[in-house]
C-alpha positions in Angstrom: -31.2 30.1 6.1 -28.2 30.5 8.3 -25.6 32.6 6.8 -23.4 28.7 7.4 -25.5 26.9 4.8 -26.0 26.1 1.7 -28.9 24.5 -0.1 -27.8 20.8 -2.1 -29.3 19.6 -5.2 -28.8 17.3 -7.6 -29.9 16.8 -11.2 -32.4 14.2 -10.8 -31.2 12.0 -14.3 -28.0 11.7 -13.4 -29.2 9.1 -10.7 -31.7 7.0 -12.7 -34.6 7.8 -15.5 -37.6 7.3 -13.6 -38.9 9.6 -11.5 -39.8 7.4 -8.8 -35.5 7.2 -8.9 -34.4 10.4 -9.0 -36.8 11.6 -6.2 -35.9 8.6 -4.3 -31.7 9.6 -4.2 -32.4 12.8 -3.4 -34.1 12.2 -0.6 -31.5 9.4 0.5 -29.4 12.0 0.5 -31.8 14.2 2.1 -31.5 17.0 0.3 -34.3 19.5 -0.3 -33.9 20.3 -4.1 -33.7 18.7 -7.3 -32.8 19.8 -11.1 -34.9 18.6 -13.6 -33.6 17.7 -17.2 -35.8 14.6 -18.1 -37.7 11.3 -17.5 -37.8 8.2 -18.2 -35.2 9.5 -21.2 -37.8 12.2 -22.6 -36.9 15.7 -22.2 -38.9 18.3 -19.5 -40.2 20.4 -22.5 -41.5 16.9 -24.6 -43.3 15.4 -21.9 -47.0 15.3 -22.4 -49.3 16.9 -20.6 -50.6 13.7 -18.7 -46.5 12.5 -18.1 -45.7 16.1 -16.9 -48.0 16.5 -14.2 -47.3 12.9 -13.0 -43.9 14.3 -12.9 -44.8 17.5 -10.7 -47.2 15.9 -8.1 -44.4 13.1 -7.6 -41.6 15.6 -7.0 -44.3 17.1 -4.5 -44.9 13.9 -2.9 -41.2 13.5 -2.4 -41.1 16.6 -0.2 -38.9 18.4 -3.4 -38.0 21.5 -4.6 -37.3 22.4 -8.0 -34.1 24.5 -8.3 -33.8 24.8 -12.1 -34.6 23.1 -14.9 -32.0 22.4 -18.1 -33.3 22.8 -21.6 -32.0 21.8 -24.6 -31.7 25.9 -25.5 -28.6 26.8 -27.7 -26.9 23.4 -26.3 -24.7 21.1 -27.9 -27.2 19.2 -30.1 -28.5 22.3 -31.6 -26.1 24.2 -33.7 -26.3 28.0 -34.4 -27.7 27.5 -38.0 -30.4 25.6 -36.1 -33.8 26.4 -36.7 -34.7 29.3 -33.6 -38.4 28.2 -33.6 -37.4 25.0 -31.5 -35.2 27.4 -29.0 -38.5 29.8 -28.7 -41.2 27.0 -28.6 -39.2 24.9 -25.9 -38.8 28.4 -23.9 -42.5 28.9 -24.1 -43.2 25.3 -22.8 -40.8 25.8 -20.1 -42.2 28.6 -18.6 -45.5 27.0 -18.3 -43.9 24.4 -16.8 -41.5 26.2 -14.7 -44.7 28.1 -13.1 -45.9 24.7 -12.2 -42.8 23.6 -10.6 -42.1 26.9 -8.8 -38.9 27.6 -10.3 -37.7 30.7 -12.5 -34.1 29.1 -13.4 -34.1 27.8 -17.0 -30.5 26.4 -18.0 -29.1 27.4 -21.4 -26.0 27.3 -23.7 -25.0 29.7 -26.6 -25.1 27.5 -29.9 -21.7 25.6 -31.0 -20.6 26.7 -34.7 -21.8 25.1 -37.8 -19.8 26.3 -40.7 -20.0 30.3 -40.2 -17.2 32.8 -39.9 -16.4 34.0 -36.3 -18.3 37.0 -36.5 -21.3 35.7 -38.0 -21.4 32.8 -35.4 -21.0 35.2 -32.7 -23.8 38.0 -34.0 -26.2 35.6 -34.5 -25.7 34.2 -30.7 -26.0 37.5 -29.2 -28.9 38.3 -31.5 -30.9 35.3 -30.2 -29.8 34.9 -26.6 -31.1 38.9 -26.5 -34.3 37.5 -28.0 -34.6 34.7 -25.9 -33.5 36.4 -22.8 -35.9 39.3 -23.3 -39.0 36.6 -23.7 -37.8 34.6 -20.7 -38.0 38.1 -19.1 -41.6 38.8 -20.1 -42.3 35.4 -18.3 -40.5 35.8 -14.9 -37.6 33.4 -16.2 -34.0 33.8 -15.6 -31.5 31.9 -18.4 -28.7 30.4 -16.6 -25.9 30.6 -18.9 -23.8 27.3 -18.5 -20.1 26.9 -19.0 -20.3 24.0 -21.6 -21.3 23.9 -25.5 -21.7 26.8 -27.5 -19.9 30.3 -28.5 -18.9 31.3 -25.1 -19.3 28.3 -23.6 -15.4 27.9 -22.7 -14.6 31.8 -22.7 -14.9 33.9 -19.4 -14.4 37.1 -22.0 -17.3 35.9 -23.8 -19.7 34.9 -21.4 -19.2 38.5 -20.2 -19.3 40.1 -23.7 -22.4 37.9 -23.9 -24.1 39.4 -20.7 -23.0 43.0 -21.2 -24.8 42.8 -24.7 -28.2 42.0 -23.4 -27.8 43.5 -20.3 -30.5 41.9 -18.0 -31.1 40.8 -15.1 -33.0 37.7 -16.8 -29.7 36.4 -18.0 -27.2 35.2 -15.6 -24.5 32.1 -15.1 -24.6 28.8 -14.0 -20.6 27.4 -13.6 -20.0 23.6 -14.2 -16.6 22.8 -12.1 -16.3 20.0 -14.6 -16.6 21.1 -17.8 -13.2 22.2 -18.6 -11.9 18.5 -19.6 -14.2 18.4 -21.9 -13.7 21.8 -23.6 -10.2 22.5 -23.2 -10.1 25.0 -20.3 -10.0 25.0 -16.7 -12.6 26.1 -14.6 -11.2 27.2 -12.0 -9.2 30.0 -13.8 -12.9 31.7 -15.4 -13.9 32.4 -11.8 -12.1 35.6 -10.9 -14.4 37.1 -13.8 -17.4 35.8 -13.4 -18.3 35.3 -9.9 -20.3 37.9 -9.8 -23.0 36.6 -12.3 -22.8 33.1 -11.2 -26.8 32.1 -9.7 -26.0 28.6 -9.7 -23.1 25.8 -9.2 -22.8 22.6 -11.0 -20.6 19.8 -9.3 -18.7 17.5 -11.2 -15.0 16.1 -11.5 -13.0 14.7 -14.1 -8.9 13.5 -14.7 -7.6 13.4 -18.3 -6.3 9.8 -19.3 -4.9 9.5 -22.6 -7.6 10.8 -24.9 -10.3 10.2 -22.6 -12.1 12.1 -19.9 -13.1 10.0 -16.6 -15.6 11.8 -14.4 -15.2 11.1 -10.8 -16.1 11.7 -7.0 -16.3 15.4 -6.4 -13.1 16.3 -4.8 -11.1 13.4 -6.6 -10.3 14.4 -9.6 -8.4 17.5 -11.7 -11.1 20.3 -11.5 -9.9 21.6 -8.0 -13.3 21.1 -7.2 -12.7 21.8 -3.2 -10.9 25.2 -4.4 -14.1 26.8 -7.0 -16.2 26.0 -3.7 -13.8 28.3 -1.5 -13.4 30.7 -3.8 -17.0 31.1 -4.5 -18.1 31.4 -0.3 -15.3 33.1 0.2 -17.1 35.7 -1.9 -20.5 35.8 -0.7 -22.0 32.5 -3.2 -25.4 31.2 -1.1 -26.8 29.8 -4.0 -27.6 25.7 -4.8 -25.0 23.3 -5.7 -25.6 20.9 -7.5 -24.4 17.7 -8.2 -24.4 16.4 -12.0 -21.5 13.3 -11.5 -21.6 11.8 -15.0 -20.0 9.0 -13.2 -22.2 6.4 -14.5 -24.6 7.9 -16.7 -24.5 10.7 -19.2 -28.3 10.9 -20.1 -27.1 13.5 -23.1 -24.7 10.8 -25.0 -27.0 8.1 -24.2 -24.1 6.6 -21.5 -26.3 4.5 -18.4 -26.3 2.0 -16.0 -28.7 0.5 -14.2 -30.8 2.6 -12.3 -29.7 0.5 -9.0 -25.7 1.3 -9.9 -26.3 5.1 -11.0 -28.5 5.8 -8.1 -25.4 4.6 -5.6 -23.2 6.4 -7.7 -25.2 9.5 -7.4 -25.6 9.3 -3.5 -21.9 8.5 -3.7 -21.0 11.8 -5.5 -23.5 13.9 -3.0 -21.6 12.3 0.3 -18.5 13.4 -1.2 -19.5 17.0 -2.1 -20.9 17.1 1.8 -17.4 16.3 2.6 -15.9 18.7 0.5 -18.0 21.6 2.3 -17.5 20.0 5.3 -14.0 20.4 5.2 -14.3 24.1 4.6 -17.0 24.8 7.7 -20.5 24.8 5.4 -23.5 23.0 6.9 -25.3 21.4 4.0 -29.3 21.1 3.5 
């Protein structure tokens, strides 16, 4: 790949549940990759066997990659007094899966607080993201960390606390430009720290309005979208980005459209991020 470009994606849900859609705006916008976090509103890991592999030989037939795909690990619907066995079974099902699909990038979160004391909450998340991280290891998996839900979710210091405590290579960071609304920080200010750890971009934008959040257009909103993407070329970053636009649909807080609307909305959202690098010298793909 020339040392100009960099590789688009998209996380195929955000555009429309079926697959047939998601597949389809990806390669409107003719981009090689997509993310994969469910169908047809059914999560990767609780497809059956039958609806998973109609899943696989469509993204095939669409001429796809698969970058990553996002469990429901430690994420926002499952607390840290949470029963683990659903964390380790969905990790085993992944990996499976993520053989399959040709990917090793399994997004995660670090479990959001249910009642325990700060230390406790934080032991137990380091206990199990060492357990999970060494059994992702064991199946050629790397956990992508994600700025969002969860004990160091909106904490540069603790996503590196986190990291230096299991201390593998199977555990990196993916960075959300548009979380920070959402959980009371600002992106851009975690990236001096962890840039060196990040493996994978997620694009989104968002302005404060009152007491609500409205996602928008890459490059339109408050999340100095345009200035994470320099900082992270500027320092070597040739990994995927990745658009996830919550402009129309949230698939996680049952928000959607029609697939017709969220699918131009998603195409939208990927023109504007090609503008974005664009205005910065990167070819896309």
């Amino acid at each position: 790949m020339p040392a100009d470009t960099l590789p688009l994606c998209g996380i195929g849900d955000e555009a429309g549940a079926p697959a047939a859609v998601q597949t389809g705006a990806l390669n409107e916008l003719g981009w090689p990759l997509i993310e994969l976090r469910s169908v047809d509103g059914v999560a990767l890991a609780d497809l059956d066997d039958a609806a998973f592999a109609e899943l696989a030989g469509s993204v095939r037939a669409a001429g796809l990659g698969v970058h990553c795909v996002d469990s429901r690990i430690a994420n926002w619907a499952r607390p840290v007094t949470g029963d683990f066995d659903e964390d380790l079974h969905e990790l085993d099902i992944l990996a499976e899966r993520c053989a399959t699909l040709g990917t090793r990038y399994v997004r995660v979160m670090s479990y959001p607080n249910d009642g325990l004391s700060p230390g406790a909450w934080r032991a137990v998340v380091l206990r199990r993201m060492a357990i999970l991280t060494e059994r992702a290891e064991r199946a050629g998996l790397v956990l992508l960390h994600e700025n969002c839900a969860g004990w160091a979710g909106a904490s540069a210091d603790r996503m590196l606390q986190l990291l230096r405590y299991v201390d593998s290579p199977a555990l990196r960071l993916v960075f959300d430009t548009g979380n920070g609304p959402a959980y009371g920080y600002r992106a851009y200010d975690l990236l001096p720290q962890l840039t060196p750890w990040i493996e994978h971009v997620q694009i989104k934008d968002a302005v404060v309005e009152g007491d609500e959040i409205r996602y928008t257009l890459p490059g339109h909103g408050e999340c100095r979208v345009l200035d994470c993407l320099r900082h992270l070329i500027d320092r070597g970053y040739t990994g995927a980005l990745s658009i996830e636009p919550h402009v129309k649909v949230r698939p996680h807080e049952s928000a959607t459209a029609g697939d017709d609307e969220t699918r131009a909305a998603f195409v939208a959202c990927g023109r504007a991020l090609e503008e974005l690098l664009a205005r910065i010298g990167k070819v896309t793909v």
